[in-house]
VMD Tcl script that draws the C-alpha trace (Angstrom):
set ca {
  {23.24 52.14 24.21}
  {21.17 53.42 21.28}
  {22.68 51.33 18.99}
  {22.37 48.04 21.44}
  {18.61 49.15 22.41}
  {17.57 49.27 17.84}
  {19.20 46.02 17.39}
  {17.52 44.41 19.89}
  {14.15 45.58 18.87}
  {15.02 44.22 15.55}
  {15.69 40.86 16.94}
  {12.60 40.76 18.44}
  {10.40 42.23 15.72}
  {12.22 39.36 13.62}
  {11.62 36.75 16.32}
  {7.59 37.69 16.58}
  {7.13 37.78 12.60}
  {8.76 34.35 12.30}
  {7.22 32.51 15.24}
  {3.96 34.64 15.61}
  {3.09 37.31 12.68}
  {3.50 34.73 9.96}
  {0.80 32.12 11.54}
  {-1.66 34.76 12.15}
  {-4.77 33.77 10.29}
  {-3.57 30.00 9.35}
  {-4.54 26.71 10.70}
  {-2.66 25.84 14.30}
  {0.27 23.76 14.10}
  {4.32 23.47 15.31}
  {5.63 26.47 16.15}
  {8.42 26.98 13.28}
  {11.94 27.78 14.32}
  {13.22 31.20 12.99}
  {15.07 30.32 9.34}
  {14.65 26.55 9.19}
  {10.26 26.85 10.04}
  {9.39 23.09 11.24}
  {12.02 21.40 8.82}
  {14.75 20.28 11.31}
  {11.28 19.01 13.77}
  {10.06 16.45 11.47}
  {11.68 12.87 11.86}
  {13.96 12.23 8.63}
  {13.53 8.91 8.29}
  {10.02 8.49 9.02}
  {8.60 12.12 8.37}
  {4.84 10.59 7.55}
  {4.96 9.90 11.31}
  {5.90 13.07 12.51}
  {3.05 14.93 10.20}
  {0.33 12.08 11.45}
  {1.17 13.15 14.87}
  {0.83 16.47 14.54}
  {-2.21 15.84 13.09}
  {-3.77 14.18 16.27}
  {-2.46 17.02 17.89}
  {-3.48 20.16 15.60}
  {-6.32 18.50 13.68}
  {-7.39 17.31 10.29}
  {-5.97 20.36 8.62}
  {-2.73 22.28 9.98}
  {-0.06 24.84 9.26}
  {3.27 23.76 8.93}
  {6.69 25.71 7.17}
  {9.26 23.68 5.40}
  {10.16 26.46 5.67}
  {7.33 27.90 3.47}
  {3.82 27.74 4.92}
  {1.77 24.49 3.63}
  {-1.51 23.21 5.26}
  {-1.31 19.68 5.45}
  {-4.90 17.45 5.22}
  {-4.93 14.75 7.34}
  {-8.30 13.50 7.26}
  {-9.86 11.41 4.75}
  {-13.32 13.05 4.62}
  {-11.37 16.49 4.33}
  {-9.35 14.92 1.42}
  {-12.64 14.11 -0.83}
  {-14.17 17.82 0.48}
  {-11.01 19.43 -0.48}
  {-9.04 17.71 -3.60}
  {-12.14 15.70 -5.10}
  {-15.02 17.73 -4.66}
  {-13.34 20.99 -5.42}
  {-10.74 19.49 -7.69}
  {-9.88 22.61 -10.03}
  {-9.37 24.64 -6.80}
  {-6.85 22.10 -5.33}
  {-4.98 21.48 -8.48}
  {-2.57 24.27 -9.05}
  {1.64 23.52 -8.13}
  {3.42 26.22 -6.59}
  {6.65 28.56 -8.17}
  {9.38 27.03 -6.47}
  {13.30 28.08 -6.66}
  {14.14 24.33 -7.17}
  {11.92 24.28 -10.26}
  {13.19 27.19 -11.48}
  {16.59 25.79 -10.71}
  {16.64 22.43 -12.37}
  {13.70 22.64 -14.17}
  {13.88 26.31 -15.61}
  {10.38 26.93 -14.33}
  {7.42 24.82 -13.85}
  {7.53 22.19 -17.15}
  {6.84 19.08 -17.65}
  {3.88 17.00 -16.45}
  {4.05 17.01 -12.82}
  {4.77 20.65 -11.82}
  {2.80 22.72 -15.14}
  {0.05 24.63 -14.20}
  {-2.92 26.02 -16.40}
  {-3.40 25.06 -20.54}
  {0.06 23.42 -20.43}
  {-0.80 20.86 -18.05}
  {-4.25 20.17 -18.99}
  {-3.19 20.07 -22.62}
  {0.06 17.89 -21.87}
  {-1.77 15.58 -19.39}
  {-4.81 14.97 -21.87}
  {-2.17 14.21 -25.12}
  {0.15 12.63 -22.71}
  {-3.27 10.18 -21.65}
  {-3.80 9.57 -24.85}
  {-0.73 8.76 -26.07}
  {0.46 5.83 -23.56}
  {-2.76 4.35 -23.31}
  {-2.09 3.95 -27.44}
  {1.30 2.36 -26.45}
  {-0.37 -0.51 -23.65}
  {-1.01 1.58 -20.43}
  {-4.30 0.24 -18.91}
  {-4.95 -2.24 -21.87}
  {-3.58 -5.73 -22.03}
  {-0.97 -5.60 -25.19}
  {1.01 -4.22 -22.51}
  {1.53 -7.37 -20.69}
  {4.13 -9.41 -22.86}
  {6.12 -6.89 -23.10}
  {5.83 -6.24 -18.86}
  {6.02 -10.41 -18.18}
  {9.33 -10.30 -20.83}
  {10.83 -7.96 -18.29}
  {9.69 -10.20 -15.46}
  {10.90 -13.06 -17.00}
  {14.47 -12.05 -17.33}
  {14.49 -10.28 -14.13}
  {13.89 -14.40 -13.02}
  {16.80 -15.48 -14.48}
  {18.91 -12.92 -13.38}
  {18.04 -14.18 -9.52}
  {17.86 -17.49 -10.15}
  {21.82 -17.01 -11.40}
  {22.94 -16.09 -8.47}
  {22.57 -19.98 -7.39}
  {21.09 -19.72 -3.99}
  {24.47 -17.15 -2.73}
  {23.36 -14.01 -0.93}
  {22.62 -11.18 -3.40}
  {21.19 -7.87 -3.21}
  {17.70 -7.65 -5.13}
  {18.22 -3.89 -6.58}
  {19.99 -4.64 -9.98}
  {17.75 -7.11 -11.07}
  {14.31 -5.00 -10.05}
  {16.28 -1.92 -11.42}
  {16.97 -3.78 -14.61}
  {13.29 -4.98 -15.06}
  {11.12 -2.11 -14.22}
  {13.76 0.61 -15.95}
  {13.37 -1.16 -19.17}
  {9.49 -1.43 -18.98}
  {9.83 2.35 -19.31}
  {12.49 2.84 -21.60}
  {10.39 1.01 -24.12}
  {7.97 3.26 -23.59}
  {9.44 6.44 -23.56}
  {12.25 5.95 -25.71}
  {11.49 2.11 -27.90}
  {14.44 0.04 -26.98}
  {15.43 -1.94 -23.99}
  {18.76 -2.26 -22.05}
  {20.68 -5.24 -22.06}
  {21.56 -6.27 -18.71}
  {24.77 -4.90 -16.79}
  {24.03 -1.95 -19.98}
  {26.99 0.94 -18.30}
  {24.77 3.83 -19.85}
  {21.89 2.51 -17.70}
  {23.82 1.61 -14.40}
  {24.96 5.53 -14.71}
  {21.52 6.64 -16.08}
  {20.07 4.97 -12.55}
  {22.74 6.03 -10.28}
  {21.69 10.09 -11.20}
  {18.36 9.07 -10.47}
  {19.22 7.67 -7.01}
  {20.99 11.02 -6.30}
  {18.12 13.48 -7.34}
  {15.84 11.21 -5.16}
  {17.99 11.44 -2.10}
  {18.89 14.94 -2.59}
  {15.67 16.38 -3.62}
  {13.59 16.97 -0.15}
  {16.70 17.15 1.88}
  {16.55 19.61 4.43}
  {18.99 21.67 3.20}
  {17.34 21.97 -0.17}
  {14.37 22.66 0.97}
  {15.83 25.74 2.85}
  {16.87 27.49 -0.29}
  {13.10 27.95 -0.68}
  {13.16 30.72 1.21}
  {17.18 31.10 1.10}
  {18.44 30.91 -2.30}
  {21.62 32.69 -1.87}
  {23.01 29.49 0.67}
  {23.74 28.16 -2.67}
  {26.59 30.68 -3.15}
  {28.23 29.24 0.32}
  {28.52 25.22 -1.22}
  {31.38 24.99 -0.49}
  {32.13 25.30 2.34}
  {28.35 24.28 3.54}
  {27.29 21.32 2.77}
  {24.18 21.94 1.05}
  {23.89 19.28 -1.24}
  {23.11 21.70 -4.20}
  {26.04 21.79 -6.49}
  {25.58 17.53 -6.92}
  {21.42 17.96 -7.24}
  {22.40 19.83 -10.18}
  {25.18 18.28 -11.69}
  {22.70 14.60 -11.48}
  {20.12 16.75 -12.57}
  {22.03 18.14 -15.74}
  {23.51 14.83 -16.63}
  {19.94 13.65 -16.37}
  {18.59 15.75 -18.84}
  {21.90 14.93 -21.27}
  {20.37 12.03 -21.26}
  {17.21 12.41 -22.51}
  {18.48 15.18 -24.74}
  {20.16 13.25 -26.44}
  {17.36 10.36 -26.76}
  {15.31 13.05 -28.27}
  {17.59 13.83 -30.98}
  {18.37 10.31 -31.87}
  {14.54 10.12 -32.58}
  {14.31 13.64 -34.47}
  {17.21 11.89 -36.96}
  {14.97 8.70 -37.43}
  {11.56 10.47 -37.17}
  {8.78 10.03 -39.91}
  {5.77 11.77 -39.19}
  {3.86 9.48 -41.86}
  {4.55 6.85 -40.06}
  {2.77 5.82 -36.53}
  {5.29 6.81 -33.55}
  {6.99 4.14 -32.32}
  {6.95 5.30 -28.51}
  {5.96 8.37 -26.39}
  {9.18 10.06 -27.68}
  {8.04 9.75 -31.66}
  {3.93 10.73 -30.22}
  {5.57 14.08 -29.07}
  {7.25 15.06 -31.86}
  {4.05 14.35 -33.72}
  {2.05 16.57 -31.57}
  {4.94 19.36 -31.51}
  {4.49 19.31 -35.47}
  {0.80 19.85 -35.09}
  {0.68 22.23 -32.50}
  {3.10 24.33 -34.27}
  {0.91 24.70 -37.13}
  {-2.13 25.14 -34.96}
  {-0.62 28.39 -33.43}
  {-0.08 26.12 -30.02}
  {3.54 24.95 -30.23}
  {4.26 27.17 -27.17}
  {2.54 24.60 -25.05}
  {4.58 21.40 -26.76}
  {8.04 22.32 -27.06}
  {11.32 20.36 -26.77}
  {12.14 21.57 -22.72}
  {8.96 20.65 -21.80}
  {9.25 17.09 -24.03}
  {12.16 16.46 -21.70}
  {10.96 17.25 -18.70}
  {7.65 14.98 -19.65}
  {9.71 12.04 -19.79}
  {11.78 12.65 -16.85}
  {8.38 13.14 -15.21}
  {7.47 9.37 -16.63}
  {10.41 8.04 -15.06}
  {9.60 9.73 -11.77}
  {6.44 8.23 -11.69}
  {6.55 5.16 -13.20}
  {10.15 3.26 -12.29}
  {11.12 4.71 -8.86}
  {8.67 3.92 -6.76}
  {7.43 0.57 -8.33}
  {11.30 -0.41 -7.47}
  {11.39 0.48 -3.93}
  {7.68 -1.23 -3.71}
  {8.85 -4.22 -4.89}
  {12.05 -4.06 -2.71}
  {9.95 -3.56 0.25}
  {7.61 -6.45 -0.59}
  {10.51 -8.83 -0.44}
  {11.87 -7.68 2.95}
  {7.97 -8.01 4.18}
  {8.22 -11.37 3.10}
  {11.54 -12.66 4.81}
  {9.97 -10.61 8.15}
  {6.75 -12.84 7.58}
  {7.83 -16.16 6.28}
  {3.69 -17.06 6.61}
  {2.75 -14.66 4.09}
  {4.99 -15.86 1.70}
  {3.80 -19.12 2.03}
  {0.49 -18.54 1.64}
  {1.55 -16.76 -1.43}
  {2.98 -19.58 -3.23}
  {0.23 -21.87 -1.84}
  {-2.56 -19.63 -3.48}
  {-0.08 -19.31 -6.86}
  {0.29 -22.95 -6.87}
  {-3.05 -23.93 -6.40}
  {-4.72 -21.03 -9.11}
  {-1.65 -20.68 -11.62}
  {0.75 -23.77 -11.42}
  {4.43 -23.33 -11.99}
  {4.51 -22.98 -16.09}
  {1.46 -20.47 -16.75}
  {2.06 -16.64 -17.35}
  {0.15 -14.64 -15.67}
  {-2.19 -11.92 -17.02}
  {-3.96 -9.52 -15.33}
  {-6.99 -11.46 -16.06}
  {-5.92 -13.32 -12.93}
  {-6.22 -10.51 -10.51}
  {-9.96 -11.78 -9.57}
  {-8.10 -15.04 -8.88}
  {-5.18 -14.11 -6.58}
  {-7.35 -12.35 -3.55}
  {-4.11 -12.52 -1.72}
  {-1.57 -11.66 -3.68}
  {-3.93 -8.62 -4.72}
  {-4.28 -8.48 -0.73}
  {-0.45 -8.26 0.05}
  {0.03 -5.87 -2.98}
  {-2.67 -3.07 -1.07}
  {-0.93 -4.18 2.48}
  {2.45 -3.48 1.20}
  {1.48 0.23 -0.55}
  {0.13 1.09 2.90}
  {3.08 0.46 5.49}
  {5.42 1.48 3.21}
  {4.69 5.05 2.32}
  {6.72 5.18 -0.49}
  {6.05 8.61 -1.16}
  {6.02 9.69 2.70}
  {5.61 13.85 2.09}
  {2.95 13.73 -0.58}
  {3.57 16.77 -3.81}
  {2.47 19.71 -3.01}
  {-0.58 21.69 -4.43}
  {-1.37 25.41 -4.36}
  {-4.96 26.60 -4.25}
  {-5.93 28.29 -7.44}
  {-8.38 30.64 -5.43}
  {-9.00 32.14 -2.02}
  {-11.10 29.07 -0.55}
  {-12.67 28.07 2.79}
  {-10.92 24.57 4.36}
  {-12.34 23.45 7.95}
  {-13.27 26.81 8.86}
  {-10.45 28.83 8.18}
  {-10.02 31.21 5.08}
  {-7.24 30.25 2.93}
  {-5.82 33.13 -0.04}
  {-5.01 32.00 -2.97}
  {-1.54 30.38 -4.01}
  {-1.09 29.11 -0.66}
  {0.44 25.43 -0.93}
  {-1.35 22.65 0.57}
  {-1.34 18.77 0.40}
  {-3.26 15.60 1.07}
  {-1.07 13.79 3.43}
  {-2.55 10.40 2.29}
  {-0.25 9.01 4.25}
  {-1.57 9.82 7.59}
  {-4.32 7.99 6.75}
  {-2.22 4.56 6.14}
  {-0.62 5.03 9.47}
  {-4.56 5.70 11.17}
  {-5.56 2.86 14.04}
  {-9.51 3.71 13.40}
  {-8.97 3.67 10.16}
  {-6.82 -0.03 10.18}
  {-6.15 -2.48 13.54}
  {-2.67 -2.30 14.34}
  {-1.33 -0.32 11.73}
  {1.87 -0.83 12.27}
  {1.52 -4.62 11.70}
  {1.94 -6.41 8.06}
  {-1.61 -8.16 7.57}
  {-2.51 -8.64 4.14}
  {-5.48 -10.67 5.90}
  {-7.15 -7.52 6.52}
  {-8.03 -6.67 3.01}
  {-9.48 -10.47 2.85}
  {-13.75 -10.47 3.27}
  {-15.32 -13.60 4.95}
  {-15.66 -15.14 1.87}
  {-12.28 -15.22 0.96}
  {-12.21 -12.04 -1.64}
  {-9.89 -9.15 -2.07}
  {-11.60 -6.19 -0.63}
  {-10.47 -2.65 -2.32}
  {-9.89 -0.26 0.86}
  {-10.66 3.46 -0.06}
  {-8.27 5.03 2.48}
  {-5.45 3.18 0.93}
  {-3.89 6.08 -1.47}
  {-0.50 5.34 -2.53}
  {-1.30 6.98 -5.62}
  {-2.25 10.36 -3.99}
  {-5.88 11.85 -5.02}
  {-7.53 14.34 -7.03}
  {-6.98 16.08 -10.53}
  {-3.40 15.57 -9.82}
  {-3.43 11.74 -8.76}
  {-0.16 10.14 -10.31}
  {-1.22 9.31 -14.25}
  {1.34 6.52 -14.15}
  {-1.24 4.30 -11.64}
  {-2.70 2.02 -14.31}
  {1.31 1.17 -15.05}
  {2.03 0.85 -11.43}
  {-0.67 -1.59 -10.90}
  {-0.08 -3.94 -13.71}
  {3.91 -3.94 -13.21}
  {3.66 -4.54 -9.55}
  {0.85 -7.47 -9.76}
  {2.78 -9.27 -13.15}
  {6.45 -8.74 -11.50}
  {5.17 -9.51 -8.13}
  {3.20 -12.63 -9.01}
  {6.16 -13.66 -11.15}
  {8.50 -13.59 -7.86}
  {6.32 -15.55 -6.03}
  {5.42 -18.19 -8.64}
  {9.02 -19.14 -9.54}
  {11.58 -17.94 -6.63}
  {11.62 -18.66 -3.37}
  {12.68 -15.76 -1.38}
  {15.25 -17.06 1.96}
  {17.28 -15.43 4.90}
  {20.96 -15.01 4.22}
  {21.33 -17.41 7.59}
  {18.07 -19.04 7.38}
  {16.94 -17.40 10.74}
  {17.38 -13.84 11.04}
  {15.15 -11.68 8.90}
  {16.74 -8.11 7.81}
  {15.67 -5.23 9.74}
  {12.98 -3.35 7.52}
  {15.03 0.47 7.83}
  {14.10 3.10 5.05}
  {16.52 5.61 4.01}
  {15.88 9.36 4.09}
  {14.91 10.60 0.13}
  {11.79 12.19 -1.83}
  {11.05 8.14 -1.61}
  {11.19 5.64 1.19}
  {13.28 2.66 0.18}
  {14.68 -0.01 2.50}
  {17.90 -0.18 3.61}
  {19.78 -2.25 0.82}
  {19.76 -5.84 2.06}
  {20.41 -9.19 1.36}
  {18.88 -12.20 0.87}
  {18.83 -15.79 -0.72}
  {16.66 -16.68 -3.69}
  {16.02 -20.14 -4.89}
  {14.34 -21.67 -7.63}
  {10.56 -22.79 -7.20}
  {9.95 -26.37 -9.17}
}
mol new
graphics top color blue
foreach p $ca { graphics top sphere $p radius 0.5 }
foreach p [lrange $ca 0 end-1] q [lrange $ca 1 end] { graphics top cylinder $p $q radius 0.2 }
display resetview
């Protein structure tokens, strides 16, 4: 009876800490489920939704666990109060078990906190604006990407194809020229393997079973027989780092510092020589060279493919579009000129589709998480230091007073009365703050140059002729479509 009488007391002392002692003090939002928090609530296919909904529900900011605690801004004005105006305060990235896991703590560019990451950012700045990034000797080597990404679909003579090898090929090698100086040939095994690992960790990496060995570590130890996803995260994630391993070596054999670097690879081993002597080379070391470039993959070939994939299936769903596409390329560009970004003022709507495709597709639908660096007041409500928190930019694409019929693909909307692209503010694919992805000004050239390119020389069909693809994202870290098929034909 005893016995019966303390366990039950236990349950329920459990039961009120997880669903009521933990929230005390913290925005409103879903009540979490004991173990999983709100995890298993959110929609896992279309999670933005979920989080925008609660938001009209809870308010701009709210609490919810996944499984940890994170307040989620969902309000625009919030965002620039929060992560702009009080940048340094919204710029720290939490501990987390997965970092420590595949990572061996927080490296790298994209999860570093403190002197490394304003020290590695800054050099890291530097250095790829030296190699193109945001400056126009960029461009050939972008449009020679583009260019053979052309021929590749123009091969398949009109027969239904998928489009991922081709945009895989393309924007992969635009990156591998950066990081590591040498491109792929196409069909290349070592890349077709080198992209496959990447589509695991990007599946894998906010599954909900990962994401409960925040708070559950030892779940690991039970793969198999649960089917946690785990032990293949971290097999991808090992072979990943092989990789680049191995790159790096291959340049420290070849490597003269008297000479100028030959790509981002060469720049860090530069900077690791002078740091070293400086009395800094704790903060550039080879670990956290590695993770840096798998950080420049994340950010810069990923989601630019999955953009561009989910441009195209816009297109076949809204045959109009296209054609106004071509009509404004033919009429500003012809069929033989390259384009340059120069031309950006001259293609409103291409610029205008570009913007309208970043917003309905969410390609990042969770945005990263920050940590406050500082107890801090948000809407109200005192918030201790450490505590993660994001900008849920996405929200704010999905927002009906913020854009007419969100739901519907209207590059027209970003298109003034006087037939100019307008630049909409609440349009964040890119996220915002300190911590805004550095690869933008890449993203942004690579997606006008191969997107322009498409338009200007293929013509993009339904494998039938009539029925469009259904536009169906698959659960990830990233929204991508569905792989689907399509015809593409020559433009004269």
């Amino acid at each position: 009876m005893l016995v019966g009488l303390v366990i039950g007391l236990l349950i329920a002392y459990y039961l009120y800490r997880e669903l009521y002692g933990k929230r005390k003090n913290l925005p409103p939002g879903p009540t979490p489920w004991p173990v999983a928090g709100n995890i298993l609530q959110l929609d896992q296919l279309y999670p933005e939704k979920t989080l925008f909904d609660w938001g009209k529900k809870y308010g701009p900011v709210f609490t919810v666990w996944l499984p940890l605690p994170m307040l989620v801004v969902n309000d625009y004005d919030l965002m620039k109060e929060t992560f702009l105006k009080q940048g340094d305060t919204f710029a720290g990235r939490p501990e987390l078990f997965i970092n420590r896991a595949l990572l061996k703590g927080n490296y790298g560019l994209f999860v570093t906190n403190g002197k490394m990451w304003r020290e590695n950012r800054r050099f890291s700045l530097h250095a790829l604006r030296d190699f193109g990034i945001g400056r126009n000797i960029l461009q050939p080597q972008i449009m020679d990407q583009a260019l053979q990404m052309i021929d590749l679909l123009h091969n398949s003579a009109g027969e239904p194809i998928t489009l991922l090898e081709p945009f895989t090929f393309g924007v992969a090698n635009v990156i591998n020229v950066l990081a590591f100086g040498y491109a792929w040939k196409v069909g290349d095994p070592e890349m077709l393997r080198f992209m496959k690992l990447f589509d695991v960790i990007l599946a894998l990496f906010q599954h909900p079973s990962i994401l409960l060995l925040e708070s559950y570590p030892w779940l690991r130890h039970f793969e198999p027989p649960l089917p946690i996803g785990f032990k293949r995260l971290n097999e991808a994630n090992d072979a990943f780092f092989k990789f680049i391993l191995d790159e790096i070596e291959k340049h420290k054999k070849t490597f003269n510092e008297d000479e100028p670097p030959r790509d981002y690879t060469d720049a860090y081993l530069l900077e690791m020589r002078k740091r070293q002597k400086e009395g800094e080379g704790d903060l550039f070391t080879e670990w956290q060279m590695a993770v840096s470039i798998g950080d420049l993959w994340g950010a810069g070939f990923a989601t630019t493919v999955a953009t561009l994939r989910f441009a195209i299936i816009y297109l076949l769903n809204n045959p109009l579009v296209q054609q106004k596409l071509q009509e404004e390329m033919d009429r500003v560009i012809g069929n033989e000129n390259e384009l340059t970004m120069d031309d950006q003022k001259r293609l409103p709507y291409l610029c205008a589709t570009i913007q309208e495709v970043q917003r309905v597709a969410n390609v990042v639908p969770i945005n990263v998480q920050h940590t406050v660096t500082e107890d801090v007041v948000v809407n109200g409500f005192l918030i201790p230091k450490d505590t993660q928190v994001i900008a849920q930019t996405p929200s704010l694409h999905l927002d009906e007073k913020l854009f007419d019929e969100p739901e519907k693909f209207m590059p027209e909307r970003f298109i003034d009365a006087d037939g100019h692209f307008v630049k909409n503010d609440h349009v964040l694919p890119f996220s915002i703050g300190k911590r805004a992805c550095m690869g933008e000004s890449l993203a942004r050239m690579e997606l006008f140059l191969f997107l322009g390119t498409l338009i200007q020389r293929c013509d993009f069909r339904t494998v039938d002729g009539v029925t469009p693809p259904l536009i169906v994202t698959q659960p990830g870290f990233l929204h991508t479509p569905v792989p689907y098929k399509c015809r593409v034909l020559p433009r004269k």
